[in-house]
C-alpha positions in Angstrom: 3.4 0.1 0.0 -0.7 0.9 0.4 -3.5 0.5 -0.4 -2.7 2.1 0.2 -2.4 1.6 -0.3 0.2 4.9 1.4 -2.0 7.5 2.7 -3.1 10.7 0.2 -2.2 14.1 0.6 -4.8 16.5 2.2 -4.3 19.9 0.7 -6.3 23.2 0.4 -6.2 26.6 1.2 -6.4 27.1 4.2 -3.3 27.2 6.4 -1.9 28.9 9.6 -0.2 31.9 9.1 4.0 31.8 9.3 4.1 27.7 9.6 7.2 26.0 11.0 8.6 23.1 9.2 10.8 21.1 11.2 12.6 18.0 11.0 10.7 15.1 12.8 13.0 13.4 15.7 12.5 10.0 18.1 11.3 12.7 20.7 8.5 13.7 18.3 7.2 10.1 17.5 4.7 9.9 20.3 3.0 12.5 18.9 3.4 12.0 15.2 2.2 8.2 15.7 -1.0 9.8 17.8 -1.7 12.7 14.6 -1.5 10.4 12.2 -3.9 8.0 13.8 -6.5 11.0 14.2 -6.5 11.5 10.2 -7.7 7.8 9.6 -10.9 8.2 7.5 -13.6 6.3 7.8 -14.0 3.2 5.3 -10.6 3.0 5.1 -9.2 -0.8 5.7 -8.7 -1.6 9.4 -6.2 -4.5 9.8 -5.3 -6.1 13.2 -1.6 -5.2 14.2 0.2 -6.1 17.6 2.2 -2.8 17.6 0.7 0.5 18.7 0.5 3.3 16.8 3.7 4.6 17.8 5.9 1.5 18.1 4.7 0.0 14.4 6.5 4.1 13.8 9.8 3.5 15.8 9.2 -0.4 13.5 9.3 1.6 10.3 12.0 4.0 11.0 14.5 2.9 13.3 14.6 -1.0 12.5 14.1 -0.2 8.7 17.4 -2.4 7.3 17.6 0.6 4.6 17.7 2.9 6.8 21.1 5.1 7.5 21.9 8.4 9.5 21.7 10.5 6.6 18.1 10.2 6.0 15.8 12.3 7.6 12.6 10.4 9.6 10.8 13.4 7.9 9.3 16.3 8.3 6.3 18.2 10.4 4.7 21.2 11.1 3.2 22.9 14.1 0.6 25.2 14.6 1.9 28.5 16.3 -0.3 28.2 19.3 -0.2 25.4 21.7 2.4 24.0 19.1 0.5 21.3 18.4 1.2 19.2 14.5 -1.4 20.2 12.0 1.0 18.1 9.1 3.3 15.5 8.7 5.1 13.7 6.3 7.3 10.2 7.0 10.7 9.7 5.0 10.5 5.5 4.9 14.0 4.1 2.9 13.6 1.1 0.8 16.2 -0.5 -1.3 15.1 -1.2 -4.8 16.9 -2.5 -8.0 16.6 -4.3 -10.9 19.6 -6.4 -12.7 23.2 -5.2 -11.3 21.6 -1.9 -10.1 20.5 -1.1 -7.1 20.1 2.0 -4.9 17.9 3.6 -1.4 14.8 5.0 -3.0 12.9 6.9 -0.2 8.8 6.4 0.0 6.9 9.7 1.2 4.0 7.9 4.0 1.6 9.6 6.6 1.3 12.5 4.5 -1.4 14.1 6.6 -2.8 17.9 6.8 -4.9 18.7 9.7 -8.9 19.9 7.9 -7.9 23.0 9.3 -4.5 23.9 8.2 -4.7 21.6 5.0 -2.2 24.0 3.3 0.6 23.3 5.7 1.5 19.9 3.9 3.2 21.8 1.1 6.2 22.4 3.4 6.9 19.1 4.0 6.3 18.1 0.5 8.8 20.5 -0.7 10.9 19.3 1.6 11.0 15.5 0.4 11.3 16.8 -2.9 14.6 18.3 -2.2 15.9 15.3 -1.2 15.5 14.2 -4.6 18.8 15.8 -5.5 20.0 12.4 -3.6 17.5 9.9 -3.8 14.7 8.4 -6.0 11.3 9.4 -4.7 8.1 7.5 -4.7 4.8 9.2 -3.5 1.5 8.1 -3.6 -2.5 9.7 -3.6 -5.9 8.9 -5.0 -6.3 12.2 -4.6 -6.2 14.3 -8.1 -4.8 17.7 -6.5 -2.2 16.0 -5.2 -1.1 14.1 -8.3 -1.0 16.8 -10.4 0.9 18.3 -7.5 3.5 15.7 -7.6 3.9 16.0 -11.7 4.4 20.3 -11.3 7.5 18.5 -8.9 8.8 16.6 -11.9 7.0 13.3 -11.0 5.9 10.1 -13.6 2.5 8.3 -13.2 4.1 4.4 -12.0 2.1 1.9 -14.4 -0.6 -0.5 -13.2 -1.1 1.5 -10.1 -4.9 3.1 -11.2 -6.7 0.0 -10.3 -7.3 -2.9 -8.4 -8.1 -6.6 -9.5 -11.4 -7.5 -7.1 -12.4 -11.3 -6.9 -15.7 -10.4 -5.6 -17.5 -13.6 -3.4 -20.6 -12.0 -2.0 -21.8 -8.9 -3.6 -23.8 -7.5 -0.3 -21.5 -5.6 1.7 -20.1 -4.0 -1.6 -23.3 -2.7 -2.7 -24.0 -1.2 0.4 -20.9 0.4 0.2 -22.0 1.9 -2.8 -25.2 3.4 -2.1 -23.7 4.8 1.5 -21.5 6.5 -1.3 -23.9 7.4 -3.2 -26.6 8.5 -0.7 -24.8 9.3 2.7 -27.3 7.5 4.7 -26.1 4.1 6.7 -29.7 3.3 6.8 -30.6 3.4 3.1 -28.0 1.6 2.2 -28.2 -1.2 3.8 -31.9 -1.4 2.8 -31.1 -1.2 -0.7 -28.5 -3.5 -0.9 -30.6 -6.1 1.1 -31.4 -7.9 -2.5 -27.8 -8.0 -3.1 -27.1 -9.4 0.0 -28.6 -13.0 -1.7 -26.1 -13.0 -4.3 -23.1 -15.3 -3.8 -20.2 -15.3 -7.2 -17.5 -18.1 -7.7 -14.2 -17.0 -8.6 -13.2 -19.7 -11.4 -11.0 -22.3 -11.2 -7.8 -23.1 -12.6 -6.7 -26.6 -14.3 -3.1 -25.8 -13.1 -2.9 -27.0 -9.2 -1.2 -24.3 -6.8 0.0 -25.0 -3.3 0.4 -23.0 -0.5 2.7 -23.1 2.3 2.8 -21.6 5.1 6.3 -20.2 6.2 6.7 -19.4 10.1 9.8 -18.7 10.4 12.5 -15.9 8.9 14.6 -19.0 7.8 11.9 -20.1 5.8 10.8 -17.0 4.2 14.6 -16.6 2.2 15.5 -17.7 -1.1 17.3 -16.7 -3.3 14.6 -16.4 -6.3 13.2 -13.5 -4.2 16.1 -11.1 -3.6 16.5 -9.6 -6.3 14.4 -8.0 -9.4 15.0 -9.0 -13.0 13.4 -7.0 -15.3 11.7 -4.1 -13.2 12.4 -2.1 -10.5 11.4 -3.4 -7.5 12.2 -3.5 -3.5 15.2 -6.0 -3.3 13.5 -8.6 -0.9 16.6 -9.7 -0.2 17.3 -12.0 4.1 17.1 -8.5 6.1 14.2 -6.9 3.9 11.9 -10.2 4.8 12.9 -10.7 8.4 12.1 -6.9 8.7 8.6 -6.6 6.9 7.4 -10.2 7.3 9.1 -11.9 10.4 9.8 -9.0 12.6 7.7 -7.6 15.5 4.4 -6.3 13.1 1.5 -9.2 12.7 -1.4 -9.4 11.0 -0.1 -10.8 7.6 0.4 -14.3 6.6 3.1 -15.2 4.6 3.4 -18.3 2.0 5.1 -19.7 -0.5 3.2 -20.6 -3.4 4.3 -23.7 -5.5 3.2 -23.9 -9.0 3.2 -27.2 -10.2 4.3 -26.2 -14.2 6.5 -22.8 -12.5 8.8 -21.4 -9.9 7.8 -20.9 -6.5 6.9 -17.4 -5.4 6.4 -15.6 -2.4 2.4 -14.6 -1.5 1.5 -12.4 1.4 -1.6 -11.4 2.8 -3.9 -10.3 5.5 -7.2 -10.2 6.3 -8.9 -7.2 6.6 -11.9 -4.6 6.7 -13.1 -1.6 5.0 -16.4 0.3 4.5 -18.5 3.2 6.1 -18.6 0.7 9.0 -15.8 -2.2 8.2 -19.0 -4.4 7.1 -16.6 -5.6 3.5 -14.0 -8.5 4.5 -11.2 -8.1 2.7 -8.5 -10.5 1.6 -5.7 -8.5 0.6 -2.8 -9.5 -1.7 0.2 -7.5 -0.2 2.9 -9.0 -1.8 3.7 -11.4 -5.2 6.9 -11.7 -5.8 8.2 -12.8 -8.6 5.2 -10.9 -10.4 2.3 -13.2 -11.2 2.2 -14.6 -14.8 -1.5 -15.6 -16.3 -1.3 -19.7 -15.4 0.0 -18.1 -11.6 -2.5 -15.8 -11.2 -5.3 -18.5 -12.2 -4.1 -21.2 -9.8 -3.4 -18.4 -6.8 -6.7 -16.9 -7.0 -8.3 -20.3 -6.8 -5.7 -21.6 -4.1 -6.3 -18.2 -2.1 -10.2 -18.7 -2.4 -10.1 -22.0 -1.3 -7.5 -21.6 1.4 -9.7 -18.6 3.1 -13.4 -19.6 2.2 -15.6 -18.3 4.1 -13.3 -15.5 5.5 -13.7 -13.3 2.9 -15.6 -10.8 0.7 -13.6 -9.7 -2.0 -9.8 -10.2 -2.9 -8.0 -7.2 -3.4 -5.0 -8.2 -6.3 -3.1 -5.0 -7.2 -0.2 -4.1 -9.7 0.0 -7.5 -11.7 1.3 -7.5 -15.4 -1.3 -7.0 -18.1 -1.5 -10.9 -19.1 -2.0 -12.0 -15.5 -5.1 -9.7 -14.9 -6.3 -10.3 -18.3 -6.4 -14.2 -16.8 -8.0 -12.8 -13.4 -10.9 -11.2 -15.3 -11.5 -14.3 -17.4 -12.2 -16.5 -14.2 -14.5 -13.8 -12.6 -12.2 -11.1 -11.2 -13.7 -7.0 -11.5 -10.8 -4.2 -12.8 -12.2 -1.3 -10.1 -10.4 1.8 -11.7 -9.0 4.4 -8.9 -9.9 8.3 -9.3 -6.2 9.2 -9.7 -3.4 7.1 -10.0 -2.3 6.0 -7.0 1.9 5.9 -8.1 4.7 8.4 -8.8 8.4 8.3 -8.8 10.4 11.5 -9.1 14.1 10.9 -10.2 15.5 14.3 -10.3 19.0 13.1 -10.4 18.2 10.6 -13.6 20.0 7.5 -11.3 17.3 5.0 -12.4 18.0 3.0 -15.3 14.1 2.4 -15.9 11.1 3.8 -15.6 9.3 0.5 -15.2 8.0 -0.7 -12.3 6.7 -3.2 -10.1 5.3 -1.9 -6.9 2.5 -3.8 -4.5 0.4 -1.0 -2.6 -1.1 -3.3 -0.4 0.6 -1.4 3.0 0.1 2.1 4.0 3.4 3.1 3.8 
């Protein structure tokens, strides 16, 4: 889940008259893969990945382990003429659980409307919300228009998903982020933020020593401490999950396990990445904790991280953590960046989920 965190819905008004909404097949891939890559917007994080476009698609469909024939890949819809796709929305299957429960809750991703015919995503939202009659949902948006689109559909804001923990290392490249924002001009921004560009902040340390490790191989990447959730929901990372997501044909992410010297072992992933008007902010983003970070944890991984990656990095991107582990992050340094709209919602129309609580990392698109 991203950063996208997954990718927000772009809705308005306009939208083509009489538009077709059609399931997406393998045939339509190709073209669903290319769409969705024309509605990246700029300043949104760029990671290296060894798939294309449309293979990391077949990658998230076709070899997803909770995948099965009765879920649809999702949904599009064409524009009249030419009958090329002004919206799309991907159906990605994910097994989650907590305790003895478990079920296939299905994650809405590349929900994209063409500038043009930005209406034309309401079809294949109101498609995915049919499915609820048979599935969990989980969506996701910074935008507000779509969130309070999502709770007219019966959906629940997901806790601890309307910020970000940042561990900020050079201030520069943020603060000309934020007067691009502010000002629209390249060149005035990075003029103003030339003083900041001096500025250099230590992320504190931890007495508790953390280790990292390393893990290259699907083999090592299993145990059983990770499979399955406790006391929230959560995706079951069970041997098939983490060959899939971490181990299988998509690279760019690191994958560790983090020892804790006074705790059990959990597993850390992350990548490094860029985002920005023009990718100028390194970013080293926290896809994955799991089990969820306590406060000693998140102390002794934030200082392990930093040291593991100096110099590599800008700012640490730590998302969805419980309250007493970002309390700890903001004692040794770390920012709580607030998002304009909650970025999580479940819809459980059929009332199958025993809790509403849950634990969710945003840190992937979909």
């Amino acid at each position: 889940m991203r950063n996208t965190v997954l990718d927000d819905a772009r809705l308005g008004d306009a939208m083509p008259s009489s538009p077709k909404v059609s399931a997406i097949t393998e045939a339509d891939f190709a073209e669903v893969a290319a769409f969705a890559t024309r509605q990246a917007r700029a300043g949104e994080p760029i990671a290296a990945r060894a798939l294309s476009p449309e293979d990391r698609l077949r990658w998230l469909l076709l070899e997803n382990p909770a995948r099965s024939s009765d879920i649809p890949f999702g949904w599009c819809v064409r524009e009249e003429v030419g009958k090329a796709i002004v919206s799309t929305l991907l159906c990605v299957p994910f097994r989650v659980g907590v305790g003895d429960f478990s079920c296939t809750a299905l994650v809405a991703s590349k929900f994209y409307a063409d500038p043009r015919y930005r209406g034309a995503g309401i079809g294949p939202l109101m498609r995915f919300v049919q499915e609820g009659r048979r599935f969990p949902l989980l969506v996701t948006s910074a935008n507000e228009l779509a969130g309070e689109l999502y709770r007219k559909c019966g959906a629940y804001q997901i806790e601890a998903m309307d910020h970000t923990m940042l561990g900020v290392r050079k201030v520069g490249p943020l603060a000309e982020e934020w007067f691009f924002r502010r000002t629209g001009s390249a060149l005035a921004a990075r003029v103003l933020s030339c003083p900041a560009r001096l500025m250099r902040r230590a992320l504190g340390g931890s007495s508790i020593r953390g280790e990292l490790t390393l893990l290259r191989s699907q083999e090592a990447g299993v145990s059983p401490l990770w499979a399955r959730p406790r006391e929230v929901l959560a995706v079951i990372r069970d041997a098939d999950y983490l060959r899939w997501r971490y181990f299988g044909k998509e690279r760019g992410k690191e994958v560790y396990r983090f020892h804790l010297t006074t705790g059990e072992d959990r597993l850390v992933v992350v990548r490094l990445t860029r985002s920005g008007h023009r990718s100028q902010i390194r970013v080293l983003d926290v896809l994955d904790i799991w089990p969820p970070a306590d406060a000693e944890a998140a102390a002794a991984l934030a200082a392990a991280l930093a040291g593991q990656y100096a110099g590599a990095f800008d700012v640490i991107w730590l998302r969805s953590q419980p309250d007493e582990a970002e309390r700890m992050l903001g004692e040794i340094g770390f920012i709580r960046h607030a998002f304009p709209a909650p970025l999580g919602w479940c819809i459980d129309s059929a009332g199958v989920l025993p809790t509403n609580r849950w634990y969710l990392m945003p840190g992937e698109a979909e």
